[in-house]
C-alpha positions as CSV (number, residue, x, y, z in Angstrom):
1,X,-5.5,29.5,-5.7
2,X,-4.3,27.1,-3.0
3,X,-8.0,25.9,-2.5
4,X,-8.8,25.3,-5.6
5,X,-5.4,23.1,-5.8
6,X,-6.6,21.7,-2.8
7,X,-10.1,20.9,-4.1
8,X,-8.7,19.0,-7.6
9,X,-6.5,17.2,-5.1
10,X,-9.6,15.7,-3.4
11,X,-11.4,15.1,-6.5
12,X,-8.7,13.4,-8.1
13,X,-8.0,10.8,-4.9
14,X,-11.7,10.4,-4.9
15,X,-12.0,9.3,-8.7
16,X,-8.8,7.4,-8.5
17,X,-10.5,5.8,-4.9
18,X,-13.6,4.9,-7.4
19,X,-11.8,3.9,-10.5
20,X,-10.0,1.3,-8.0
21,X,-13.2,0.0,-6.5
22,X,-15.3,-0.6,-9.9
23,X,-12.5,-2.5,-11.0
24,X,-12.0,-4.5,-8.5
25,X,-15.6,-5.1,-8.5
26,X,-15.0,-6.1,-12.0
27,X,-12.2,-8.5,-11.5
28,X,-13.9,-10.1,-8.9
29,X,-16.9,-11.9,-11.0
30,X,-14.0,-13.0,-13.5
31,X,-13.3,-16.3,-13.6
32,X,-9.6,-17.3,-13.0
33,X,-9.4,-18.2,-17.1
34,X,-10.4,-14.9,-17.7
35,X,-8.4,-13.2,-15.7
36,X,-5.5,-14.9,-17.2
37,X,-6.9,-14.2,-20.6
38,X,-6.7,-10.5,-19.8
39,X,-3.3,-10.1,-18.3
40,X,-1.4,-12.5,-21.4
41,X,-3.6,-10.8,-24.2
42,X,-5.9,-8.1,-22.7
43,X,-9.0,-9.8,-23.4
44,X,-11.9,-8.5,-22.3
45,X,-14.9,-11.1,-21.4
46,X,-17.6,-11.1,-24.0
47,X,-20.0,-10.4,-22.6
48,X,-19.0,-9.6,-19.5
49,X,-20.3,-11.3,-16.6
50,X,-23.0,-9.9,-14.8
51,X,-23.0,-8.0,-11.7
52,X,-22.6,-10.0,-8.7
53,X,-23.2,-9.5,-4.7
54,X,-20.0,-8.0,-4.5
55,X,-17.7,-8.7,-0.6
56,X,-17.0,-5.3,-1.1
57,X,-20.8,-4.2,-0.4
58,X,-21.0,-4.7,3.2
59,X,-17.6,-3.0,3.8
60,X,-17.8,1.1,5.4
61,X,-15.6,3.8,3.1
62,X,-13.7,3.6,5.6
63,X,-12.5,-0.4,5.3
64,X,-12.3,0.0,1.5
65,X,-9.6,3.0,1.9
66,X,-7.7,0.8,4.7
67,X,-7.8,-2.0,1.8
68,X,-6.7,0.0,-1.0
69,X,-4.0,1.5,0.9
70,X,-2.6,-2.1,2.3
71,X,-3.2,-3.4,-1.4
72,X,-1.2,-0.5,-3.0
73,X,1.2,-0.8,-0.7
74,X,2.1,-5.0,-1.5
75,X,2.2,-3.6,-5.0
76,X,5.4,-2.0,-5.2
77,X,6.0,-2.2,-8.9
78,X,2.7,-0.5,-10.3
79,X,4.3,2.6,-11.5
80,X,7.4,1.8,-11.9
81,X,9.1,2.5,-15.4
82,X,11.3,-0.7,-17.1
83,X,14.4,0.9,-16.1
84,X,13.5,1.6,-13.0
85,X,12.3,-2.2,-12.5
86,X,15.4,-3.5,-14.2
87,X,17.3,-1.2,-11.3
88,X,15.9,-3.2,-8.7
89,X,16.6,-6.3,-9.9
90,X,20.1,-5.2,-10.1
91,X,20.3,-3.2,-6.6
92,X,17.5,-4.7,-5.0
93,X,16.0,-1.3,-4.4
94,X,14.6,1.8,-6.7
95,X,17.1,4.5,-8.0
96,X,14.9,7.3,-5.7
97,X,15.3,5.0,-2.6
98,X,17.9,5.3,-0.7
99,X,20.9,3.2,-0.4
100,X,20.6,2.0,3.1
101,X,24.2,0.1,3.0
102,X,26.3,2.6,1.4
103,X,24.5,5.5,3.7
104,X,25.4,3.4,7.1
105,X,29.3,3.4,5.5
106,X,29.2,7.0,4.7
107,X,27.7,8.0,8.0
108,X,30.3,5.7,9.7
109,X,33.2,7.0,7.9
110,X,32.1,10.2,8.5
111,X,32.2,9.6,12.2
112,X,35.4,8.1,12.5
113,X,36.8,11.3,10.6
114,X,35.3,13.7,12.9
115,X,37.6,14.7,16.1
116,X,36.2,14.3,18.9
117,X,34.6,17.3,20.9
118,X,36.6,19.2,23.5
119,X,35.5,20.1,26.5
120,X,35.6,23.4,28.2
């Protein structure tokens, strides 16, 4: 069973890998108007523009997976519920991140509690 997990795994990164570079193909022959017509009202161009040379074309597999990984990464909200937006506004962090300030008082407190060790 573990390979067969293992083999949806793959197939799943590598449709979610394509899915991610058609649309970005997509996007990029939008004009800026467009663009902005689809993210206020979801507006799809009619008809849509043709297929242009693409800067993606000349890239390896290996350059598109470094830039989907560094574009995922700069956005941080994509996936993230209201609440758990509206939590980071509040706490300038995500409820499943850790809270670097109050673990640095804990871990501190916790030191100052402990008695020192004794030597034999």
């Amino acid at each position: 069973m573990p390979a067969h997990r293992a083999r949806l795994e793959r197939i799943e990164r590598e449709l979610q890998f394509q899915l991610w570079l058609q649309g970005e193909r997509l996007f990029e022959g939008w004009s800026p108007e467009q663009r902005l017509a689809y993210a206020d009202r979801c507006e799809i161009p009619d008809p849509l523009p043709s297929k242009v040379p693409s800067k993606f074309d000349g890239l390896s597999r290996r350059a598109l997976v470094r830039l989907r990984e560094e574009r995922q990464r700069q956005c941080k909200f994509r996936y993230r519920t209201v609440d758990e937006r509206l939590f980071y506004v509040e706490h300038g962090r995500f409820p499943d991140e850790v809270d670097l300030s109050r673990a640095r008082e804990q871990n501190q407190d916790a030191s100052e509690l402990a008695a020192p060790r004794e030597r034999r």
